[in-house]
N, C-alpha and C positions, 0 to 999 in steps of 0.2 A: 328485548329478546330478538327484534330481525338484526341491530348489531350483531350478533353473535353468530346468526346465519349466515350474513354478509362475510365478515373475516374469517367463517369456515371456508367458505366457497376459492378463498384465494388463495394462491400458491405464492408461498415465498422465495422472493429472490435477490440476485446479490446488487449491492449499491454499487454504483459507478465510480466512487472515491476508493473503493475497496483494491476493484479492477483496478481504475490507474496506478493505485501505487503497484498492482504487483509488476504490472508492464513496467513502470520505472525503475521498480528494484532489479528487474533482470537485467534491463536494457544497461544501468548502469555499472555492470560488469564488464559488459564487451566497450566502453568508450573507455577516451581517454581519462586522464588526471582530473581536468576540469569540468566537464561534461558528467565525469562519471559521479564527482562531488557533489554537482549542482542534482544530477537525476536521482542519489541518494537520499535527501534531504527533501525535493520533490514525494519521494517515495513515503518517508516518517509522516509528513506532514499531510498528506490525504490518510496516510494510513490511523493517523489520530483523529481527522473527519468521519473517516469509515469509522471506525469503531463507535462513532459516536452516532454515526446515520443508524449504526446497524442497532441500539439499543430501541430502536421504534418497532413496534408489532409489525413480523410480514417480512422483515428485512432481515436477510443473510448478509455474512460477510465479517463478523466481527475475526473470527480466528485468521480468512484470508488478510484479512487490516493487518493481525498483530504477527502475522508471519510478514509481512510486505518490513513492516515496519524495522524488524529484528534481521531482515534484507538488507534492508536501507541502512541501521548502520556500521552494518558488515559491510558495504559499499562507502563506504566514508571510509573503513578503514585500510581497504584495499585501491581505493584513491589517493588515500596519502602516501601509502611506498609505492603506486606508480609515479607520483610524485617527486618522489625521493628518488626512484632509478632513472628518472629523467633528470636531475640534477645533476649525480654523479654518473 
């Protein structure tokens, strides 16, 4: 019964894998080709950790995770035709 008291008493909050990825997913719009690649793929990959942080009692951030993530790879894809218009 004081478990139950205990995890009433606390407020949940969001995981720090959740945050990074979102900061990565933005951040890799405004760089280049290769930057913007590598910060996409950054961004998926914490945002599959967050989602998995966020399945613990207490902790936010699963929907922030799966937006970061579906960021991320819309940034892969907006990396490959900056890509591409830096070739031609």
């Amino acid at each position: 019964m004081s478990l139950l008291w205990e995890m009433e008493g606390r407020k949940a909050h969001f995981s720090i894998p959740s945050l990074i990825a979102l900061v990565c997913a933005f951040i890799s719009f405004n760089s280049g080709a290769f930057a913007g690649f590598l910060l996409a793929m950054a961004a998926i990959v914490f945002g599959v950790i967050g989602v998995l942080v966020s399945l613990a009692p207490g902790i936010r951030g699963g929907f922030v995770s799966v937006v970061s993530m579906a960021a991320g790879f819309l940034g892969i894809l907006v990396a490959g035709i900056k890509a591409v218009q830096w070739l031609f």
